[in-house]
BALUM-464678 format. One record per residue (C-alpha): residue number from 0; x negated, y, z. Coordinates in steps of 0.001 Angstrom, whole numbers, plus 500000, padded with zeros to 6 digits. Layout:
<atoms>
+-----+--------+--------+--------+
|   k |      X |      Y |      Z |
+-----+--------+--------+--------+
| NUM |      X |      Y |      Z |
...
+-----+--------+--------+--------+
</atoms>
This chain:
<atoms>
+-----+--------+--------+--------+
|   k |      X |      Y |      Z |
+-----+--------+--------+--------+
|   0 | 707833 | 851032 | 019127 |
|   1 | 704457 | 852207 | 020337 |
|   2 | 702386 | 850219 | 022698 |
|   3 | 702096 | 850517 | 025882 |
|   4 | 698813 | 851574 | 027114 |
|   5 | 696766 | 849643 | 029944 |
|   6 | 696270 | 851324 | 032996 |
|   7 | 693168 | 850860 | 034742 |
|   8 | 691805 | 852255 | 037928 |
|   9 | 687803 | 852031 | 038064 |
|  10 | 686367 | 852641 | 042174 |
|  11 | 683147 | 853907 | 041585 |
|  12 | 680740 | 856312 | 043565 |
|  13 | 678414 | 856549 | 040041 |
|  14 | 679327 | 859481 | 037854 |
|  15 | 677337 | 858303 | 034900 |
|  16 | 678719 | 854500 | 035363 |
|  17 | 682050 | 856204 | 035096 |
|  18 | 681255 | 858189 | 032316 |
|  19 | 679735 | 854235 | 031062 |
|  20 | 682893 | 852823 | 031207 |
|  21 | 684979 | 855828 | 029669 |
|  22 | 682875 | 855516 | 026592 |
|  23 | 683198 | 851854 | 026558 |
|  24 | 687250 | 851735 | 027213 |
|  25 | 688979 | 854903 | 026610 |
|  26 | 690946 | 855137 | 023644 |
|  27 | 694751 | 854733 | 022282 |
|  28 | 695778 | 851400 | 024193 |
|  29 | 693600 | 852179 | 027331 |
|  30 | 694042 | 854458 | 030169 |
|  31 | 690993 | 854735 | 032773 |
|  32 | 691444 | 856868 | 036238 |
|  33 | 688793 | 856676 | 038657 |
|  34 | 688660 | 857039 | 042478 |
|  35 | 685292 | 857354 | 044580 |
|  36 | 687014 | 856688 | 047915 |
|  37 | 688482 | 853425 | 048501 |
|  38 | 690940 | 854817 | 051139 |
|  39 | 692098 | 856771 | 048241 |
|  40 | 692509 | 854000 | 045992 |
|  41 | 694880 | 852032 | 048823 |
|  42 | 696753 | 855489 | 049123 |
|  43 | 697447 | 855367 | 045849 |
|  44 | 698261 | 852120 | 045240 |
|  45 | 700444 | 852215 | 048124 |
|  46 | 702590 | 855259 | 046492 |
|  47 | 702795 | 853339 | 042858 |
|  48 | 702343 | 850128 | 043488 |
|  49 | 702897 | 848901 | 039910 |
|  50 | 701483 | 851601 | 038058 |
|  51 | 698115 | 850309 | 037371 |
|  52 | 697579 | 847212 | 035543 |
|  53 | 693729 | 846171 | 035841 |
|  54 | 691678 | 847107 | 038946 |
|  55 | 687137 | 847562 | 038145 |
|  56 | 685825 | 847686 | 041426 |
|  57 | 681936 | 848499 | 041934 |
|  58 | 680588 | 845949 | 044469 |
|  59 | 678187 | 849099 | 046087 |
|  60 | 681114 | 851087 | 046477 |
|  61 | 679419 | 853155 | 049905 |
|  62 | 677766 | 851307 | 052973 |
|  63 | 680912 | 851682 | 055200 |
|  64 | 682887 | 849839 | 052816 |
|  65 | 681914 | 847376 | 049534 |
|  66 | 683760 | 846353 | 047097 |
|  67 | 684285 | 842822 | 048449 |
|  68 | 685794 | 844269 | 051331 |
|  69 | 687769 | 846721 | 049209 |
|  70 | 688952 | 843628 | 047129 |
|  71 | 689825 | 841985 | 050483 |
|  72 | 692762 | 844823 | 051685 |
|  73 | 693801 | 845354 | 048339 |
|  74 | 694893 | 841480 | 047872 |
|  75 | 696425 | 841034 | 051965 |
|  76 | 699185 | 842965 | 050268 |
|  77 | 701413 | 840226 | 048591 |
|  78 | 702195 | 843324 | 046415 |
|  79 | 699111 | 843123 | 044619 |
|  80 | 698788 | 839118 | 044486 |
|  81 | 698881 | 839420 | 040571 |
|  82 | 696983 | 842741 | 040110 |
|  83 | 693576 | 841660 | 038131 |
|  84 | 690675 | 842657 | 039895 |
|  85 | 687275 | 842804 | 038207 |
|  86 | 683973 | 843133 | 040316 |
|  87 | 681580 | 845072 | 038296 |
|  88 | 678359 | 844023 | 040136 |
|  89 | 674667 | 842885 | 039096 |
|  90 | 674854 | 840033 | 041377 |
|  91 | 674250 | 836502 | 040235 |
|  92 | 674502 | 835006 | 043688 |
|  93 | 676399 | 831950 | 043869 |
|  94 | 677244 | 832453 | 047416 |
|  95 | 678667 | 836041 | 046394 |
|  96 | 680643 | 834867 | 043495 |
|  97 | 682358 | 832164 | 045608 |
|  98 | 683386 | 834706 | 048244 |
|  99 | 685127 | 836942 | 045557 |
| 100 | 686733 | 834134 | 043625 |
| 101 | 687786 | 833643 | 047377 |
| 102 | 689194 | 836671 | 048229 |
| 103 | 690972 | 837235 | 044757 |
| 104 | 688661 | 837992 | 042180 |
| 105 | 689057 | 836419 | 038817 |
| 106 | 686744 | 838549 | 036252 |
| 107 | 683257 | 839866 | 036713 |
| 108 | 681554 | 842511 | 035078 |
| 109 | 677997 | 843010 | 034319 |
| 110 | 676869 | 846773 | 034714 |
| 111 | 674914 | 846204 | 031242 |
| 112 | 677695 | 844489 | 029384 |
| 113 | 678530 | 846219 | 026166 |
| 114 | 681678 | 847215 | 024544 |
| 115 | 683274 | 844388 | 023051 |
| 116 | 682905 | 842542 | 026421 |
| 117 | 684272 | 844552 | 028613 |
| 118 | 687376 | 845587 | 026263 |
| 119 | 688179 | 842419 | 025590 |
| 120 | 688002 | 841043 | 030086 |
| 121 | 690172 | 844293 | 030446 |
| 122 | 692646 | 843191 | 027187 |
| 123 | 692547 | 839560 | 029163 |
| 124 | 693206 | 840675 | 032367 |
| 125 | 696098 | 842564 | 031414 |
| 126 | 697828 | 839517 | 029651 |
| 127 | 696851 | 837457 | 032855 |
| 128 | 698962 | 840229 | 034649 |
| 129 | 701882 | 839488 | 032866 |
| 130 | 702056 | 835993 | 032813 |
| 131 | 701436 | 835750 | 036118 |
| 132 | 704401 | 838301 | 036750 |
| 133 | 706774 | 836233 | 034445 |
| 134 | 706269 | 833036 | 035857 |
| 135 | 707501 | 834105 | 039443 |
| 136 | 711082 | 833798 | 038510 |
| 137 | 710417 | 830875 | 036002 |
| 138 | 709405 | 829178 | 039294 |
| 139 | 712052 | 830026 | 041855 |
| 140 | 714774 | 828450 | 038854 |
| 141 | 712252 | 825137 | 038255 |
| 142 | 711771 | 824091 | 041461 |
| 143 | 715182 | 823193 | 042551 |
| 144 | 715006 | 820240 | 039990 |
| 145 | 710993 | 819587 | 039723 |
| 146 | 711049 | 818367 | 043681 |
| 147 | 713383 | 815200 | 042979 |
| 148 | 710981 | 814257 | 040126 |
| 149 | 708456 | 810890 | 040822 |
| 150 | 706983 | 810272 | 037786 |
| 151 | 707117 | 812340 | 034517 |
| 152 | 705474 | 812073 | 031169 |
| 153 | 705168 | 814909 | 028969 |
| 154 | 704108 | 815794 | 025073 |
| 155 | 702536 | 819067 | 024179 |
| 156 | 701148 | 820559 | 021047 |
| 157 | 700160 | 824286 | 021225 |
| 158 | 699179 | 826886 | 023800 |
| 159 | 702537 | 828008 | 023625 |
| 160 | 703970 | 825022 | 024949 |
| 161 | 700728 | 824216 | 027359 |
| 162 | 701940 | 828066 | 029154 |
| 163 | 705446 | 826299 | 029166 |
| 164 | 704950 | 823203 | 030490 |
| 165 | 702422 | 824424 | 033293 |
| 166 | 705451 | 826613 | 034662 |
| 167 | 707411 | 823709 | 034955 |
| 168 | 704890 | 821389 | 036300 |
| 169 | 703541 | 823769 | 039119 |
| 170 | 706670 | 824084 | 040437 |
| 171 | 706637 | 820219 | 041670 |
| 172 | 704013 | 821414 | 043647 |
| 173 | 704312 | 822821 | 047053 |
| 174 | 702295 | 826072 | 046625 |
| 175 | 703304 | 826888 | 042926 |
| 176 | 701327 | 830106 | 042203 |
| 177 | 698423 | 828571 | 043525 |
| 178 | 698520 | 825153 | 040966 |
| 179 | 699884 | 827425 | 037977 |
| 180 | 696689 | 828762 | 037357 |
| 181 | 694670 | 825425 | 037479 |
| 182 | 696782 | 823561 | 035516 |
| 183 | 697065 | 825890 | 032778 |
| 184 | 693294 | 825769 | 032399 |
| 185 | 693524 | 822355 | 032292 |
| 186 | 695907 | 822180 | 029895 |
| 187 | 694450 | 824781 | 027627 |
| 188 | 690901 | 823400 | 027794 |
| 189 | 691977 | 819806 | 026319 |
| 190 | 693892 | 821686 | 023342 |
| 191 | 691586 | 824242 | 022300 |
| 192 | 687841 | 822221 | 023250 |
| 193 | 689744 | 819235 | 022649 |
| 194 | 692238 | 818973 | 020127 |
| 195 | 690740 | 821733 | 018192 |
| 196 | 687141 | 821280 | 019156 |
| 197 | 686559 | 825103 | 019675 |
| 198 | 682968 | 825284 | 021458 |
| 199 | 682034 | 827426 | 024480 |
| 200 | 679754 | 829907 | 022406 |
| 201 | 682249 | 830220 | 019135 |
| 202 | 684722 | 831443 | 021756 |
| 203 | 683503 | 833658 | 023269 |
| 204 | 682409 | 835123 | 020107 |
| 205 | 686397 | 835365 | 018498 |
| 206 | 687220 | 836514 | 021845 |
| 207 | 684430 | 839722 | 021753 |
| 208 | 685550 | 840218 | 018032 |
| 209 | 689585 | 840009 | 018895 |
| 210 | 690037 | 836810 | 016528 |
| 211 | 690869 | 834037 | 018909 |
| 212 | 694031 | 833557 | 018404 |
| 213 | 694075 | 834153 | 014892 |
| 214 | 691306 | 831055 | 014794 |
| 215 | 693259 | 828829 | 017245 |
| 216 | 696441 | 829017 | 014725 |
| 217 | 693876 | 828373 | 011705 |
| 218 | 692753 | 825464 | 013337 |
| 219 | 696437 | 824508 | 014803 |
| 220 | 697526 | 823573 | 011007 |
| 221 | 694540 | 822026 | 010088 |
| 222 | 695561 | 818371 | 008345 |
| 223 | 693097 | 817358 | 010702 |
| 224 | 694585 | 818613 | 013471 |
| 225 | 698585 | 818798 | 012802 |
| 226 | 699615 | 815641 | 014653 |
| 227 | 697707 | 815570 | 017657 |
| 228 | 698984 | 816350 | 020676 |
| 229 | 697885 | 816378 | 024812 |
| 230 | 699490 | 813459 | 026786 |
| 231 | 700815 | 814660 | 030452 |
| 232 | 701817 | 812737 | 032952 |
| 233 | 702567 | 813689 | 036866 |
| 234 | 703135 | 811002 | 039610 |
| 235 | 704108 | 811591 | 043223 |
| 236 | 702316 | 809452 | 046068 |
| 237 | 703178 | 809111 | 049335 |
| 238 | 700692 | 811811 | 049878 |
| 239 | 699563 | 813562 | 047084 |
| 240 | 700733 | 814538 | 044053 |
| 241 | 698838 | 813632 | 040565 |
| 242 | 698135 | 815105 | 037354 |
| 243 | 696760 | 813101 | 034246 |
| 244 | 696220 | 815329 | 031200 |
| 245 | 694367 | 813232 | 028341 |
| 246 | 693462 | 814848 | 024711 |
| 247 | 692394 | 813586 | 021185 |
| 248 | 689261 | 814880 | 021188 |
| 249 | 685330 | 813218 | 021937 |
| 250 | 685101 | 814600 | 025244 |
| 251 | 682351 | 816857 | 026696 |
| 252 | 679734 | 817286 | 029822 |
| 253 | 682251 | 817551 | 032136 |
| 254 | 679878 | 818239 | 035234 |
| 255 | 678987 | 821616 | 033378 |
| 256 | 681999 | 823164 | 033903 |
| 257 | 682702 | 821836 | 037274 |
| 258 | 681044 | 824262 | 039575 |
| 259 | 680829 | 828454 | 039492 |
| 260 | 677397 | 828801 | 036566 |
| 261 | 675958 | 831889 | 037707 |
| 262 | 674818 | 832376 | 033795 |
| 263 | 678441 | 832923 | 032795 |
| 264 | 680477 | 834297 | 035317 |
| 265 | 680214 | 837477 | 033630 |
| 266 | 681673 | 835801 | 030505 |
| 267 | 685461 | 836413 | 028897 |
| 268 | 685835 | 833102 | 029877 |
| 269 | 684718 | 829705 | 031220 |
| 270 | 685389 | 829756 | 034866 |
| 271 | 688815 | 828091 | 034343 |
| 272 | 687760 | 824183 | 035068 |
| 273 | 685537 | 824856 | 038469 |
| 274 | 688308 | 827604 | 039800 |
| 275 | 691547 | 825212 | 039219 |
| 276 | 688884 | 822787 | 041327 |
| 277 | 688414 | 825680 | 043967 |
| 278 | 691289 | 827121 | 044089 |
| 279 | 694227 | 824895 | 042600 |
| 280 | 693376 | 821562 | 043398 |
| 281 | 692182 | 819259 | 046575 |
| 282 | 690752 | 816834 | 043907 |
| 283 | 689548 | 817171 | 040622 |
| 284 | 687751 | 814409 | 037688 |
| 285 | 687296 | 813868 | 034814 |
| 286 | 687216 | 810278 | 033461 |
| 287 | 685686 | 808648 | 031299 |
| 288 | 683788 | 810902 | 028444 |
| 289 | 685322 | 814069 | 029499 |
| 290 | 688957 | 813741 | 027371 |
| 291 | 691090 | 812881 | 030134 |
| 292 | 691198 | 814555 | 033770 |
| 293 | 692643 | 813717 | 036874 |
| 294 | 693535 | 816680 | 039131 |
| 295 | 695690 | 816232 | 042569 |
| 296 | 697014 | 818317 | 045609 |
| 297 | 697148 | 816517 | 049037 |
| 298 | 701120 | 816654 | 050551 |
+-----+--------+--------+--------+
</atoms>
């Protein structure tokens, strides 16, 4: 069966960063359309609202309307909650970045990236698309039985069953789609850096080069590496529900990771801790040397 190609819809006033981006994307798997109106772009979103599957929005889209304020109406449609939507921008601003995470944001571009960058945030996004998609009605069946629960301890191994177990978990939560996200970072973070001691930089080099997962399954069967797993547990308070992951690796400078780093928020990755602490959780530590974390949400 042939594969499916991504759609993505760049909104961009600048012919040559359009013709950039065609250059950089365009090819058997990837399908770019552009718009250079904004109020075209909601038209046709509106008309096929599942068509595309990754939004690149300019930030200086025209100075009656930005990109940050074309990101805005494009996610007050619950339509479009799980549509990725990367800002391609040169700003560093911390203040900036925390308004778009805000509004919906979840990738950012640099205008100077190069090829194997942006293919592989696109590539990402898509797959974020889909998750996201599948776990709405993995929720709505969860959460009749997840709300009774008081205490819970839980065993995982792989990524595999980190995705699993962090569609179960949100859904003790009262605002599932906003935990799911947060706690599958957290979960993925202590068994890839932790478990499998994968460092920042050597990922983001297998993700440019496409050999992630490959590496992650090399390392998975290591003898090293075979038995351990990521101990879970989730307690209900009288008001607040907890979350205690803990991993088998040496830990790491937690207080890195815990706020938006303007130096790599153009990055394939590396956002996930300080977004689950923005975004997902009212409370967020980690203990100790950095192996074990604490995250909660206020009820």
């Amino acid at each position: 069966m042939p594969q499916t190609k991504i759609k993505v819809l760049l909104i961009d006033t600048d012919p040559y960063a359009r013709s950039l981006l065609a250059d950089h994307l365009v090819d058997d798997n990837i399908m770019l359309d552009f718009k250079d109106d904004p109020a075209l772009v909601l038209e046709s979103l509106h008309k096929r609202p599942d068509h595309y599957d990754v939004l690149i929005i300019d930030l200086d889209l025209s100075e009656e309307q930005s990109g940050l304020d074309c990101l805005r109406t494009i996610k007050a449609d619950e339509r479009f909650l799980h549509l990725p939507i990367i800002i391609k921008t040169d700003n560093h601003n911390i203040t900036f970045v925390s308004e778009a995470l805000a509004a919906g944001a979840y990738y950012f571009l640099d205008k100077s990236t190069d090829k194997k960058i942006v293919r592989s945030l696109v590539i990402s996004a898509k797959s974020h698309k889909e998750q996201n998609e599948h776990n709405d009605f993995k929720h709505a069946q969860a959460r009749l039985g997840m709300k009774f629960t008081e205490a819970a301890r839980f065993v995982i191994r792989t990524l595999d069953d980190a995705q699993k177990l962090a569609n179960l978990l949100s859904c003790s939560f009262p605002d599932p789609d906003r935990v799911y996200l947060g706690i599958h970072e957290l979960l993925t973070n202590a068994i890839e850096h932790g478990n499998l001691a994968l460092d920042y930089h050597q990922k983001s080099e297998l993700l440019a080069t496409g050999q992630w997962q490959s590496e992650i399954d090399r390392r998975q069967n290591l003898p090293e590496n075979i038995k351990k797993t990521v101990d879970v547990k989730l307690m209900r308070g009288k008001d607040k529900l907890e979350l205690f992951i803990t991993d088998k690796g040496k830990g790491f400078r937690s207080n890195d990771y815990l706020e938006i780093d303007p130096c790599r928020i153009f990055d394939a990755h590396g956002r996930g801790i300080a977004m689950a602490k923005k975004l997902s959780f009212d409370e967020l530590e980690y203990i100790g040397c950095g192996n074990k974390v604490r995250a909660a949400v206020k009820i």
